[in-house]
C-alpha positions as CSV (number, residue, x, y, z in Angstrom):
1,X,40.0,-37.5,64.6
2,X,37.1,-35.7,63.2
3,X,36.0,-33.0,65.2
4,X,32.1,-31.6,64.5
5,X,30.9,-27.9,65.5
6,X,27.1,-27.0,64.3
7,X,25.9,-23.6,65.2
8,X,22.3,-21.9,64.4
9,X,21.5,-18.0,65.3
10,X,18.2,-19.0,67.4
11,X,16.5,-22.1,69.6
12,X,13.8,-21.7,66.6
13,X,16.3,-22.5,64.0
14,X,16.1,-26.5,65.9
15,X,15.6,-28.4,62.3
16,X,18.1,-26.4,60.7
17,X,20.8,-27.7,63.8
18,X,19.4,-31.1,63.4
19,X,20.4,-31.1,59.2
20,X,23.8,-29.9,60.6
21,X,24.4,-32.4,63.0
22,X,23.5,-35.3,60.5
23,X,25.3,-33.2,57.9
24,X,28.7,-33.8,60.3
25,X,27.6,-37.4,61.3
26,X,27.6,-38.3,57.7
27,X,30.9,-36.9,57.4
28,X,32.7,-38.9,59.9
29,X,32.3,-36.7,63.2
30,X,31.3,-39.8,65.1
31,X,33.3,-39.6,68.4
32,X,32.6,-35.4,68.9
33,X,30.2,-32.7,68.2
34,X,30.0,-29.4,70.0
35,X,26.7,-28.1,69.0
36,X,25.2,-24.6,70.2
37,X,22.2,-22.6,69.3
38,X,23.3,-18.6,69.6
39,X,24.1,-15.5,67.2
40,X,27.3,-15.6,66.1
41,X,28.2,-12.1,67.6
42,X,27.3,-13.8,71.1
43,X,29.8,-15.4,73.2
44,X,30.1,-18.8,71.9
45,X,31.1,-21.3,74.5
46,X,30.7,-24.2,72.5
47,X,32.9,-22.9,69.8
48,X,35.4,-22.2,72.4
49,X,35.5,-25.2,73.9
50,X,35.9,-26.8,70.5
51,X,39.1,-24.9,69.8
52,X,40.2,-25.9,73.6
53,X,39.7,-29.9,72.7
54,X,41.0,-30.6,69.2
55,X,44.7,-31.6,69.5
56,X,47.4,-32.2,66.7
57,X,46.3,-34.2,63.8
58,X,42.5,-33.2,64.2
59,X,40.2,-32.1,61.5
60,X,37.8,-29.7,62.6
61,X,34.4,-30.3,60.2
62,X,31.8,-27.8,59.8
63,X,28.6,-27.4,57.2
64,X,28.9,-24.2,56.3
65,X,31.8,-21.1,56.7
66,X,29.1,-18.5,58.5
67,X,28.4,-21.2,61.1
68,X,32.1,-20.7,62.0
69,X,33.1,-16.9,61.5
70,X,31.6,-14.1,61.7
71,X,33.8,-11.6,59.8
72,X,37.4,-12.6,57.7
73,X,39.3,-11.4,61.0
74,X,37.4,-14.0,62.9
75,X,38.2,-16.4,60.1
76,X,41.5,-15.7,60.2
77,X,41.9,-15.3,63.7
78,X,40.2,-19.2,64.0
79,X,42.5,-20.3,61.6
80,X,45.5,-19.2,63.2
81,X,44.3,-21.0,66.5
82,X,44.2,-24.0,64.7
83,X,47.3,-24.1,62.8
84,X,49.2,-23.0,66.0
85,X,47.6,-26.8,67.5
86,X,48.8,-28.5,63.8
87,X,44.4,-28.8,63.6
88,X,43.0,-28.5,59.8
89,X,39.2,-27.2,58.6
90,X,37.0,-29.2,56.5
91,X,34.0,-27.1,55.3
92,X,31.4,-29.5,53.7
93,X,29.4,-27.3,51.9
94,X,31.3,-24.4,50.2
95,X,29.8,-23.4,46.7
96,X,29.4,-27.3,46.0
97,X,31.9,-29.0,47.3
98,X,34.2,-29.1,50.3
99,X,37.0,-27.3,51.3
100,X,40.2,-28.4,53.1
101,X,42.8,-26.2,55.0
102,X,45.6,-28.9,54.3
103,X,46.6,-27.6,51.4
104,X,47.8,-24.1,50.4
105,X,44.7,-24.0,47.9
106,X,42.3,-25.1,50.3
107,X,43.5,-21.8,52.8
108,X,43.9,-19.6,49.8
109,X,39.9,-20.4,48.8
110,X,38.7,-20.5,52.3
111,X,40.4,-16.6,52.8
112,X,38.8,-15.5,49.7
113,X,35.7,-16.7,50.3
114,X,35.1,-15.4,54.0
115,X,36.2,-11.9,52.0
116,X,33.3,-12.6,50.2
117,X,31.0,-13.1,52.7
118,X,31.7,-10.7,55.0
119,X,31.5,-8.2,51.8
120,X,28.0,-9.5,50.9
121,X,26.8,-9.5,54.3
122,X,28.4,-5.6,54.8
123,X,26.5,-5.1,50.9
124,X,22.9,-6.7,52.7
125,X,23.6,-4.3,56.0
126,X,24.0,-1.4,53.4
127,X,20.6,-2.5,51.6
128,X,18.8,-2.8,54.8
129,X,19.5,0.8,56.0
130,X,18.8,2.3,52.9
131,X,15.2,0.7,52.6
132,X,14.6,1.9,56.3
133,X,16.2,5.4,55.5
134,X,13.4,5.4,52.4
135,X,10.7,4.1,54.4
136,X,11.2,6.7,56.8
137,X,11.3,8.9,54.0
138,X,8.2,7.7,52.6
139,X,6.3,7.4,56.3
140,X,6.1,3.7,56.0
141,X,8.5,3.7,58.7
142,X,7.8,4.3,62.6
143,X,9.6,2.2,64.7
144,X,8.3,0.8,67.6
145,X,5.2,1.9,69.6
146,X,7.1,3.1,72.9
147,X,4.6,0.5,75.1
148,X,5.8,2.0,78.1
149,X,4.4,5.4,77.3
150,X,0.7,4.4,75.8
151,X,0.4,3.8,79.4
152,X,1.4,7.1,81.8
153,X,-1.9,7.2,83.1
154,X,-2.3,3.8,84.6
155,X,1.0,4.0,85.8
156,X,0.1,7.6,87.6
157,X,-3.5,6.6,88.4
158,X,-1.7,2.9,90.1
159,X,0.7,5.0,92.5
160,X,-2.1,7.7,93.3
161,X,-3.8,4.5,94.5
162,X,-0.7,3.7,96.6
163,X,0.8,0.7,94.7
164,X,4.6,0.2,95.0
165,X,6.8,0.4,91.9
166,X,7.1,-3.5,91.8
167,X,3.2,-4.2,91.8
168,X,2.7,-1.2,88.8
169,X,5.5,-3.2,86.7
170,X,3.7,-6.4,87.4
171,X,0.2,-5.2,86.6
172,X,1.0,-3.2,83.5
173,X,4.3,-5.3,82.6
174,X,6.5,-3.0,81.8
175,X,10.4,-2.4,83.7
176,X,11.0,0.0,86.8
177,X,13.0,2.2,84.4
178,X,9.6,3.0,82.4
179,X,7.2,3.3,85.6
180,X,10.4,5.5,87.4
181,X,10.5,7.8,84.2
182,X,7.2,8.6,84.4
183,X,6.7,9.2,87.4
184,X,9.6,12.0,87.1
């Protein structure tokens, strides 16, 4: 059986989930899809349940490798999880064409390239802290406006009037943490 698993970072990412599940529909996953819209450093219950339900002789189908893993350890650590159930992985879209764990190639490839991606994504991590690090640098860079803060005097003028902590969150929406922290 043909087992599908479609995954997108965010509930925003909706036609992107819908191209994945006609992606594994078009592919044979008729019978099962686990679908679930979450970063992939989340807990994934869908993805979790998937691994629970395919059996011995399954193919587990996905679009693309980073909707499965999020490192090569996780890779690998999937992949050993499904060999131990006799359960092979069928990427559809891997640099063109598709990959398949039943062969010694197909898990050589697949190794190689979640190496690569988790290298390109540690390269784009890398990238990302040296712009901020040169925006900072160069005053572009300041972060957030601490919200909270820009607003010490209502919150002090709001419990001078008697107004409980609850009623000064409400009003100026901000947590108990930030009204209790100025009011120290």
């Amino acid at each position: 059986m043909l087992v599908g698993y479609a995954r997108t970072s965010t509930i925003e990412q909706q036609a992107g989930l819908e191209a994945q599940l006609r992606d594994l529909e078009l592919a044979g996953c008729q019978d099962k899809i686990f679908s679930e819209q979450t970063s992939s450093v989340a807990a994934r219950e869908q993805l979790t349940l998937t691994l629970e339900y395919v059996r011995d002789g399954d193919t587990l189908v996905v679009t693309k490798l980073d909707r499965l893993a999020r490192s090569t350890v996780h890779l690998l650590q999937i992949l050993d999880t499904l060999d131990a159930k006799n359960v092979s992985l069928r990427i559809l879209d891997f640099g063109g064409g598709a990959v398949d764990t039943n062969s010694p190639t197909g898990k050589l490839m697949l190794t190689m390239f979640g190496a690569f991606g988790q290298f390109e994504r540690e390269m784009m991590l890398e990238r990302q802290r040296e712009g901020i690090a040169k925006a900072k640098r160069d005053g572009k860079y300041t972060g957030r406006a601490p919200t909270a803060r820009m607003k010490s005097k209502d919150v002090l003028r709001l419990k001078e009037e008697g107004k409980s902590v609850a009623v000064i969150c409400t009003e100026l929406n901000i947590s108990r943490a930030s009204v209790y922290r100025i009011l120290k």
